[in-house]
Backbone as CSV, one residue per row, in Angstrom:
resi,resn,N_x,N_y,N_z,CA_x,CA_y,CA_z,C_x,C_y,C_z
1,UNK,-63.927,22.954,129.636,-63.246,21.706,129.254,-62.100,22.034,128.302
2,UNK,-60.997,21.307,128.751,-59.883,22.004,128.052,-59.471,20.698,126.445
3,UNK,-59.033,21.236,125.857,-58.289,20.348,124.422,-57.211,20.005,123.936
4,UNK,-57.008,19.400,123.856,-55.318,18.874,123.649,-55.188,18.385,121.984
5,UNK,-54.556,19.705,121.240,-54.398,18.784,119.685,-53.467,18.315,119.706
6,UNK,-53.304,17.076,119.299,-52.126,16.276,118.839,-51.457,16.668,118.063
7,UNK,-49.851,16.426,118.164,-48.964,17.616,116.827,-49.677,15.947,115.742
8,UNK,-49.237,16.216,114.357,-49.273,15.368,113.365,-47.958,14.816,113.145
9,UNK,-48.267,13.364,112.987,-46.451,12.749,112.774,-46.025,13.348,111.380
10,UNK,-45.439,13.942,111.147,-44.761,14.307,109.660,-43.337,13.893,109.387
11,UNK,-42.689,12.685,108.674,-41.770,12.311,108.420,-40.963,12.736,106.845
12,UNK,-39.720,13.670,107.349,-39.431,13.979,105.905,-38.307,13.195,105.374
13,UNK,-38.555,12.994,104.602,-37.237,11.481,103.814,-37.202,11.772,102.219
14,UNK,-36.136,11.463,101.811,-35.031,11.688,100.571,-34.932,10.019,99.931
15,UNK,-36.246,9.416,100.029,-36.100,8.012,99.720,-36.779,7.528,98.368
16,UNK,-36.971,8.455,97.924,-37.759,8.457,96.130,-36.374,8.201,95.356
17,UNK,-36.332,6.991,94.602,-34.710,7.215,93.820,-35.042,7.912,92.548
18,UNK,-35.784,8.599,92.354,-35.993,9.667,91.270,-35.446,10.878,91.808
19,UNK,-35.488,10.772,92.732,-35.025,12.746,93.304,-33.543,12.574,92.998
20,UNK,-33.389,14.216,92.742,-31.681,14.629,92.137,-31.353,15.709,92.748
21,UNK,-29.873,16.127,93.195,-29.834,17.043,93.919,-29.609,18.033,93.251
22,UNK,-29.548,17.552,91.550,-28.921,18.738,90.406,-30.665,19.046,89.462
23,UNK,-31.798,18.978,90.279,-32.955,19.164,89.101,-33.312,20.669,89.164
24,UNK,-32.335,21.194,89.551,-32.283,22.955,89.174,-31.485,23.224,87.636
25,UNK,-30.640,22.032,86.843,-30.445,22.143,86.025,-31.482,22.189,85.093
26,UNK,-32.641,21.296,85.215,-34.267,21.335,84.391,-33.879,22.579,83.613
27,UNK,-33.953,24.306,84.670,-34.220,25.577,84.185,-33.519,25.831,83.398
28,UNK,-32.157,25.503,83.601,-31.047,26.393,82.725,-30.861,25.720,81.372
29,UNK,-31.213,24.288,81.619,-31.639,23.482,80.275,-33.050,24.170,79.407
30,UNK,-33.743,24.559,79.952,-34.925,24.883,79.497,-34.461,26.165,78.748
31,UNK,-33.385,27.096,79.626,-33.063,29.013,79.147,-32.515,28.118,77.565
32,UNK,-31.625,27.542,77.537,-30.375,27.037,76.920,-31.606,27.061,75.314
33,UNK,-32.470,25.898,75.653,-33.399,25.806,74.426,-33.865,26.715,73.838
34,UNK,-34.723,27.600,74.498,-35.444,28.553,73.808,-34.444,29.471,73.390
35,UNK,-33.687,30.062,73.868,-32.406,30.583,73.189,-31.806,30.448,72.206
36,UNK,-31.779,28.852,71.968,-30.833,28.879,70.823,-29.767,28.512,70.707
37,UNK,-28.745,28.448,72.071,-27.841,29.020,72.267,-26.843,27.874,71.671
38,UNK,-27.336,26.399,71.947,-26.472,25.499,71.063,-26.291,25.556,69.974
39,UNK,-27.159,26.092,69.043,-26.761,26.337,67.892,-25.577,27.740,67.603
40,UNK,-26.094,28.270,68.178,-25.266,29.993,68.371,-23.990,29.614,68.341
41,UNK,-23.907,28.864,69.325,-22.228,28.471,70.351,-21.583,27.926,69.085
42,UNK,-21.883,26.796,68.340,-21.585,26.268,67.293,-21.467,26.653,66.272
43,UNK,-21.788,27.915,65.538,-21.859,28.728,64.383,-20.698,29.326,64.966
44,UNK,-20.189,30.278,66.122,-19.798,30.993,66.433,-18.209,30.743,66.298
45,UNK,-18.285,29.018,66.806,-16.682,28.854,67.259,-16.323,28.266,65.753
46,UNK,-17.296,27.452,65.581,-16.881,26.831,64.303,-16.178,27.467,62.732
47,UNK,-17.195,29.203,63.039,-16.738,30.242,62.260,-15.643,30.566,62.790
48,UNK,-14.776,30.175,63.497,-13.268,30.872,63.754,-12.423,29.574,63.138
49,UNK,-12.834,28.418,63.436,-12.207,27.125,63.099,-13.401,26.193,63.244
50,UNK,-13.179,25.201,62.316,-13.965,23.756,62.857,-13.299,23.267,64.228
51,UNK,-14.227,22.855,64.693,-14.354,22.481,66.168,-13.665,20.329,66.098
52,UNK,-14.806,20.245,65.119,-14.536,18.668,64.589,-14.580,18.324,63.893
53,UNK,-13.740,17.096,63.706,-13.033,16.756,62.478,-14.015,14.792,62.369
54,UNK,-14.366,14.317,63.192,-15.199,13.625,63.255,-16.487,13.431,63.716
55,UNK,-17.286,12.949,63.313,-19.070,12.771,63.235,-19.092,12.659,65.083
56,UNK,-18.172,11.452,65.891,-18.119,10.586,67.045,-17.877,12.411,68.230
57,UNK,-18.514,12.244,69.186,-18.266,12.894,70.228,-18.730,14.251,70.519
58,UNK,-18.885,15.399,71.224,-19.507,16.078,71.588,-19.294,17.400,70.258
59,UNK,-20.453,18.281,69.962,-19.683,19.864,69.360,-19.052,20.825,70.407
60,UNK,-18.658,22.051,69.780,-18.287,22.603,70.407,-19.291,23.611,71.395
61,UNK,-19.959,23.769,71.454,-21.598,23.898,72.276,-22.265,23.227,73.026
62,UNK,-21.812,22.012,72.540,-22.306,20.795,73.738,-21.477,20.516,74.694
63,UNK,-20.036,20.613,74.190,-18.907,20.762,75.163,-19.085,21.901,76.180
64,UNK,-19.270,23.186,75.505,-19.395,24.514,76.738,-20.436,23.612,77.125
65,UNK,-21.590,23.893,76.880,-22.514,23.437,77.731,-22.460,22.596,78.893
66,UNK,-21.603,21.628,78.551,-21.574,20.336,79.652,-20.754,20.876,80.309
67,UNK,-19.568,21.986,79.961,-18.910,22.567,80.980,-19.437,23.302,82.157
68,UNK,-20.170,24.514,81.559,-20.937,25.341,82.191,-21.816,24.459,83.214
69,UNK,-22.591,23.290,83.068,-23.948,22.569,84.091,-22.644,22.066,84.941
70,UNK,-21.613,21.313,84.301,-20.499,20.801,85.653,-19.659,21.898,86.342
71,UNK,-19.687,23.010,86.187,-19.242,24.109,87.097,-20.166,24.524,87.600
72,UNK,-21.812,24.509,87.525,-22.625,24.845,87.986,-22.823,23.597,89.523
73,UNK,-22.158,22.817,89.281,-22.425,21.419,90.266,-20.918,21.502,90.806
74,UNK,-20.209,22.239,90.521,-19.001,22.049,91.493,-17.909,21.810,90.829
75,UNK,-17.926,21.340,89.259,-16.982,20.610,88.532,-15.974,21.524,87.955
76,UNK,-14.359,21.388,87.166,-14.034,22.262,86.459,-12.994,21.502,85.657
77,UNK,-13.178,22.203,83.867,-12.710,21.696,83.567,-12.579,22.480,81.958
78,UNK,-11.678,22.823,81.296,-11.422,23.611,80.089,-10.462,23.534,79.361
79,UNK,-10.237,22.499,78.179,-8.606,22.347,77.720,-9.104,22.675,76.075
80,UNK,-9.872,21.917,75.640,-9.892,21.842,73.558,-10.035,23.037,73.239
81,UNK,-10.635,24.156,74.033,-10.822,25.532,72.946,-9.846,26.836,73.259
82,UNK,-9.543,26.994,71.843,-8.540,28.063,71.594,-9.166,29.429,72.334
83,UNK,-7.987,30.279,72.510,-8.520,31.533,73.186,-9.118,32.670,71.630
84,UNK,-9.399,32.298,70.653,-10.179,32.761,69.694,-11.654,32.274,70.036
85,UNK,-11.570,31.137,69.821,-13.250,30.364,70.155,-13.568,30.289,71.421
86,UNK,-12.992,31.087,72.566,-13.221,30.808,73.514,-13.692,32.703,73.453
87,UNK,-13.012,33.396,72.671,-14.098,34.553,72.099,-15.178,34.989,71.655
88,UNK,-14.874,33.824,70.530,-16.511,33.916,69.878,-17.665,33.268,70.539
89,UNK,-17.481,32.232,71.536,-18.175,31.478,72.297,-18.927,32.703,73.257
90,UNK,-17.941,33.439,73.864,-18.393,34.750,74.933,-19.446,35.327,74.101
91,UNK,-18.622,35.881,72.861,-19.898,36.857,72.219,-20.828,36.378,71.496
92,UNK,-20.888,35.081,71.110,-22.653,34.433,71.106,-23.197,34.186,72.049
93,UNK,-22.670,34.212,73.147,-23.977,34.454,74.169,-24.196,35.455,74.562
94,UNK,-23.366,36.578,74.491,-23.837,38.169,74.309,-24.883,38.444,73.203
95,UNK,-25.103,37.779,72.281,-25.890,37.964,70.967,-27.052,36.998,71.543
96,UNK,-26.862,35.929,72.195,-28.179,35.341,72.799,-29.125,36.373,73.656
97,UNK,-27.589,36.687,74.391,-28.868,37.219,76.029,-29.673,38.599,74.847
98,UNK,-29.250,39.382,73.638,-29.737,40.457,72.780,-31.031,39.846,72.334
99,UNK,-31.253,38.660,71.484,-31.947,38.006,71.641,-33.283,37.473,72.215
100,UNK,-32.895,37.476,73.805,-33.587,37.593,75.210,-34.393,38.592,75.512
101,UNK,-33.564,39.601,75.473,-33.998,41.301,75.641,-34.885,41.647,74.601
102,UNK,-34.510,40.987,73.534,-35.737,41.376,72.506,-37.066,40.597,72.416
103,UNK,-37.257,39.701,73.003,-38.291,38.609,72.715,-38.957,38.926,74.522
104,UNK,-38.330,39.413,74.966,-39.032,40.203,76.310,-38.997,42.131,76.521
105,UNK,-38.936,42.426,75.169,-39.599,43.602,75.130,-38.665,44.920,75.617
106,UNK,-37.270,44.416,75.756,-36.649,45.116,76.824,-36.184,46.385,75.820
107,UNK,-35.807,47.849,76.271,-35.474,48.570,74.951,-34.107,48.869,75.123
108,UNK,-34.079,48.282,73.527,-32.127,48.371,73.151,-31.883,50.064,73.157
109,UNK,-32.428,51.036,73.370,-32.183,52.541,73.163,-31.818,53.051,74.008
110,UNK,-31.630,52.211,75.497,-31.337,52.657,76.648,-29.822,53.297,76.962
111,UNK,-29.636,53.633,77.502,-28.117,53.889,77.809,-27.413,53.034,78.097
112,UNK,-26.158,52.502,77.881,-25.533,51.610,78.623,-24.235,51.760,78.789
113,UNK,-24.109,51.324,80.018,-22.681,51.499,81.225,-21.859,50.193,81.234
114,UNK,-20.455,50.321,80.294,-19.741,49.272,80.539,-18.624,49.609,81.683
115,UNK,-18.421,48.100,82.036,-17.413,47.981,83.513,-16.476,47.302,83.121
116,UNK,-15.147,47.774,82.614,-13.768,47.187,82.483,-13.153,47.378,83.730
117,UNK,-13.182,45.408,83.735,-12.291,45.430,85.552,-11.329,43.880,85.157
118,UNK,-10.492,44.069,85.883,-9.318,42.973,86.001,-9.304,42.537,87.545
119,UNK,-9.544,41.159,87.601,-9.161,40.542,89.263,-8.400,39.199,89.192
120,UNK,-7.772,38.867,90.202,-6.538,38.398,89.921,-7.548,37.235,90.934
121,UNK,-7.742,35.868,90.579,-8.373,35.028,91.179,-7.030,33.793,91.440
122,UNK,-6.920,33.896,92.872,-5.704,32.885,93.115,-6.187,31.397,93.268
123,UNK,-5.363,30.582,92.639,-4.757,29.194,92.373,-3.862,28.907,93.445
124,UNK,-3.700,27.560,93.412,-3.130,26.327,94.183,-2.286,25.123,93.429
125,UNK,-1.264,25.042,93.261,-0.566,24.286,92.866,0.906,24.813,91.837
126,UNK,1.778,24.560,91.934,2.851,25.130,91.108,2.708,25.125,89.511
127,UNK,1.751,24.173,88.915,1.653,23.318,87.837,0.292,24.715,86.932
128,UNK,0.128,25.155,87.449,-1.621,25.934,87.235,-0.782,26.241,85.614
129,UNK,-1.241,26.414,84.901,-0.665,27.249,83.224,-0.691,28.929,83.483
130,UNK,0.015,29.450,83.321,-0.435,30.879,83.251,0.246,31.942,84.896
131,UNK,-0.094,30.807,85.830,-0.153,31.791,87.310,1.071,32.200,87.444
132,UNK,0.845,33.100,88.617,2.509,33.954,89.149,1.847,34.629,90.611
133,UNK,2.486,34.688,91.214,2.633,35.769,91.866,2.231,37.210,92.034
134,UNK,0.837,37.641,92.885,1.230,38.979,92.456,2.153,40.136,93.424
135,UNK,1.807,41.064,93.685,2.454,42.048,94.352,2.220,41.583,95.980
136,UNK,0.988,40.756,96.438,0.447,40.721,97.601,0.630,39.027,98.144
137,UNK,1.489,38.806,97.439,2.436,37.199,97.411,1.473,35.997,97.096
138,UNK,0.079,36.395,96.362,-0.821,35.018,95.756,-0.411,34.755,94.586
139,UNK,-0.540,33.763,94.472,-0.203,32.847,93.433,-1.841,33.080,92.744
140,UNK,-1.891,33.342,91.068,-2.730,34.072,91.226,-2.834,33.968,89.442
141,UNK,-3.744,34.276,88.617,-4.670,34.362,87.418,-5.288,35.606,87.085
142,UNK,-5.480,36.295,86.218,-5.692,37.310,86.271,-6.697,37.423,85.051
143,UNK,-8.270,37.374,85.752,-9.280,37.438,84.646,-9.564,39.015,84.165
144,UNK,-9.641,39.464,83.304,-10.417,40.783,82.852,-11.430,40.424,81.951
145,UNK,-12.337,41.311,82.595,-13.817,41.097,81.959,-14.743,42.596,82.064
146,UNK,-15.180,42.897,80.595,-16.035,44.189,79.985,-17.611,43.631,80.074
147,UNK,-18.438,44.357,81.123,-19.667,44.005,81.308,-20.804,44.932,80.957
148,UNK,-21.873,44.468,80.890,-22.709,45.512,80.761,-23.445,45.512,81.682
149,UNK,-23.268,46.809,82.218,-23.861,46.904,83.878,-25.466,47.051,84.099
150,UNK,-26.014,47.662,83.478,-27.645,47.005,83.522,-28.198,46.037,83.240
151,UNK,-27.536,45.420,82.576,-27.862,43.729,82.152,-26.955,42.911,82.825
152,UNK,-26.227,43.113,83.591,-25.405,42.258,84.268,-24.779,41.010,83.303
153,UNK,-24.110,41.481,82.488,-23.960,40.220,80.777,-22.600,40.693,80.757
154,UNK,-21.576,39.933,80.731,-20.293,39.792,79.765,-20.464,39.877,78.763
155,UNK,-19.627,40.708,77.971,-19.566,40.664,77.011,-18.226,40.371,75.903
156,UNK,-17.245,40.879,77.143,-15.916,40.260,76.204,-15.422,39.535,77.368
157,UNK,-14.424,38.818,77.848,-13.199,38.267,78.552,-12.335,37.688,78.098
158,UNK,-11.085,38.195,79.103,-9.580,37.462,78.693,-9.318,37.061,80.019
159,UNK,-8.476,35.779,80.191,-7.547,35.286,80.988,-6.221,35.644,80.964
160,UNK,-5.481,36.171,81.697,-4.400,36.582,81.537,-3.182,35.653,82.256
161,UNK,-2.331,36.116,82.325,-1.176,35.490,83.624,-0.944,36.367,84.633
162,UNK,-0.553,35.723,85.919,-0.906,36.439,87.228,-0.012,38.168,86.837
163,UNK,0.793,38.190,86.329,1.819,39.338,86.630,1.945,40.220,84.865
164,UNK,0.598,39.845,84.437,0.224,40.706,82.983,-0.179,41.990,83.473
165,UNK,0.115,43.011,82.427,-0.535,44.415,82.686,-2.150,44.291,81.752
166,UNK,-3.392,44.532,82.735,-4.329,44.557,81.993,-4.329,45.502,80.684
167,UNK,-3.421,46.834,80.594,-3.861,47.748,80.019,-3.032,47.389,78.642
168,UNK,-2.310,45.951,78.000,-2.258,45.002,76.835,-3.278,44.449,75.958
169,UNK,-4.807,43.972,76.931,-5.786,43.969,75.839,-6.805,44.300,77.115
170,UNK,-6.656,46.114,77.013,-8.041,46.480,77.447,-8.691,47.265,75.868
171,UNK,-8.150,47.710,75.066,-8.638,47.854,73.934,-9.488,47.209,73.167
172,UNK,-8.868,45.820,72.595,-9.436,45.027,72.107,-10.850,44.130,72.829
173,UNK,-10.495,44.377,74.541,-11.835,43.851,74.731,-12.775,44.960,75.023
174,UNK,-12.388,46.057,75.218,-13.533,47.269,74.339,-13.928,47.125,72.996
175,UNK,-13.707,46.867,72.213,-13.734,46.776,70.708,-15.056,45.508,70.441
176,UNK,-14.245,44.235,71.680,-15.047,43.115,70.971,-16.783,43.436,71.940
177,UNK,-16.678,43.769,72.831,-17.704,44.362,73.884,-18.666,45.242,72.954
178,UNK,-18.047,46.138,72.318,-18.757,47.367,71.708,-19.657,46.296,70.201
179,UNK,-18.809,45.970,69.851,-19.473,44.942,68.383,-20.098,43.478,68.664
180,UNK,-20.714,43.430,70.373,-21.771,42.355,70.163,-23.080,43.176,71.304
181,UNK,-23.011,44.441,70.822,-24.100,45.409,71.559,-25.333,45.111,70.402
182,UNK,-26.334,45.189,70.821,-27.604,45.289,69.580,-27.593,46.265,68.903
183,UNK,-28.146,46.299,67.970,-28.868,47.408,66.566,-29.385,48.235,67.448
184,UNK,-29.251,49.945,67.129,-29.817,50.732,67.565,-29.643,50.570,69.305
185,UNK,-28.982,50.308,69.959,-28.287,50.773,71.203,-28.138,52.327,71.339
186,UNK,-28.277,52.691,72.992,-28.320,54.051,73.458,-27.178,54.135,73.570
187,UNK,-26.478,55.658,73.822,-24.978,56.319,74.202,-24.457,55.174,75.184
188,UNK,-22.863,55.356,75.002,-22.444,54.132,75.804,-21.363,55.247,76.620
189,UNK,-21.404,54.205,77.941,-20.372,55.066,78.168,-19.681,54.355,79.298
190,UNK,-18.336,54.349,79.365,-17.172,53.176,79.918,-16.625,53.725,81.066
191,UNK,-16.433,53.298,82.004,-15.918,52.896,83.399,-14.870,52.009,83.427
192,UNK,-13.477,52.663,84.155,-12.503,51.318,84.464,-11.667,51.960,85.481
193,UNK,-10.176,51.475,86.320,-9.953,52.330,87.053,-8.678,52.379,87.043
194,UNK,-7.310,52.414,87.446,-6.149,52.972,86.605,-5.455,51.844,86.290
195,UNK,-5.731,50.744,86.102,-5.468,49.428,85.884,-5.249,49.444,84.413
196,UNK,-6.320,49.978,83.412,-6.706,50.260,82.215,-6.573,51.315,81.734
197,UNK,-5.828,52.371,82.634,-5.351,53.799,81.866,-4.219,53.292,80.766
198,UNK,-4.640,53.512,79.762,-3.672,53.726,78.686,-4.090,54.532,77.731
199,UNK,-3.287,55.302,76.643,-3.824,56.649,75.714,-4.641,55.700,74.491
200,UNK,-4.102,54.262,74.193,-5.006,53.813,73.010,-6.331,53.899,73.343
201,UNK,-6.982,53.202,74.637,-8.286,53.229,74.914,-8.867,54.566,75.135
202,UNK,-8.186,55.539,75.417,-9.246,56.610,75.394,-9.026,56.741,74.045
203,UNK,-8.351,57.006,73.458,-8.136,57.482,71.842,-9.788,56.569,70.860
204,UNK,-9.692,55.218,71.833,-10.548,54.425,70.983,-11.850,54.302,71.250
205,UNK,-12.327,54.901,72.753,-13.560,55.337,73.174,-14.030,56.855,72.521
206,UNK,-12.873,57.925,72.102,-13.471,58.832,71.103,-13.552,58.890,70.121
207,UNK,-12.868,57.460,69.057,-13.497,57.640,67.790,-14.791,56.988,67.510
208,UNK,-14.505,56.207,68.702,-16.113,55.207,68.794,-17.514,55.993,69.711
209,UNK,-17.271,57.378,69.896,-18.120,57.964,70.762,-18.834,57.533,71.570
210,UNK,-17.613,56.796,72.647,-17.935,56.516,73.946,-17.398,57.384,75.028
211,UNK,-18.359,57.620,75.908,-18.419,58.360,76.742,-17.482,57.868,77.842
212,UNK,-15.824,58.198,78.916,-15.800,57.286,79.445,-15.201,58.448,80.856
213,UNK,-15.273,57.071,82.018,-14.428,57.832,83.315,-13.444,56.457,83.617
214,UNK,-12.563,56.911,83.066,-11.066,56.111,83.730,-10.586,56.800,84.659
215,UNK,-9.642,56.352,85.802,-8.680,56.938,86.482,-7.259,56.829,86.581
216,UNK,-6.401,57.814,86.035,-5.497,57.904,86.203,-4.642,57.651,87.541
217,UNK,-3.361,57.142,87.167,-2.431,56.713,88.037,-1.861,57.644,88.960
């Protein structure tokens, strides 16, 4: 005798008006807390300048913040902070994710491999602040950013203009990279590729006894 199971009706529907298509923010709200990091963000920029001058409207931490969750959803948007506090902002959360690593056991004695790289991320519109042209006819922005390659963490960045020579502040964002590393950090040693050949940065990776491989032009 043979059997026939019936499939089961299963109807899937999006009809709860509680559901959100952004409740993956929950997590990063949750990292954000235990971190610290609003407070961090706010010590950080505020120590370069006060942020505000009245009680009414967001800090400067709540602002990144709301930036960061609306670029996380698609949004973009960056005008009130100076390219100083838009420094110190980077390297308190380099001092967060240190933070991180320490409260999960991770060991600061390790070696670590920084990645100085420049990419030219092209724009749309004549109006953009900053863009140009590069050699390969995009209209174009030119981010450089010093990472730390086992932790996958920024640690310094600059925005540039499309037709800047990175090797103007590859120094200084070695410098600011190197001074938001943790206490007792292992040998460091730097990577970049002839974009960033210039004699200050090696000069400044051997008084700082960093180990490095640039490539010459």
């Amino acid at each position: 005798m043979q059997h026939t199971l019936s499939r089961p009706r299963v109807r899937i529907r999006a009809d709860d008006p509680s559901l959100t298509a952004f409740g993956g923010l929950l997590l990063s709200g949750e990292l954000v807390q235990r971190l610290g990091l609003l407070r961090r963000l706010d010590g950080a920029i505020d120590a370069v300048r006060a942020f505000k001058q009245r009680r009414r409207g967001c800090s400067a931490g709540e602002l990144l913040l709301a930036l960061a969750e609306m670029i996380l959803t698609g949004g973009q948007l960056l005008r009130r902070l100076t390219r100083r506090q838009c420094a110190a902002a980077i390297a308190a959360l380099a001092q967060a994710g240190n933070a991180f690593d320490a409260d999960h056991g991770l060991d600061p004695g390790q070696p670590i491999s920084l990645d100085l790289d420049a990419t030219a991320t092209e724009v749309f519109g004549a109006q953009k602040e900053g863009a140009a042209f590069t050699y390969e006819g995009q209209r174009s922005c030119l981010t450089q950013v010093c990472t730390w390659s086992e932790r996958g963490r920024v640690l310094a960045a600059e925005l540039l203009r499309g037709r800047a020579a990175p090797t103007r502040t590859a120094v200084a964002l070695v410098r600011q990279a190197l001074a938001t590393l943790p206490a007792g950090h292992g040998p460091v040693s730097l990577r970049a590729d002839s974009a960033d050949y210039v004699l200050d940065l090696l000069h400044c990776c051997r008084r700082r006894g960093v180990r490095f491989a640039i490539s010459a032009p």
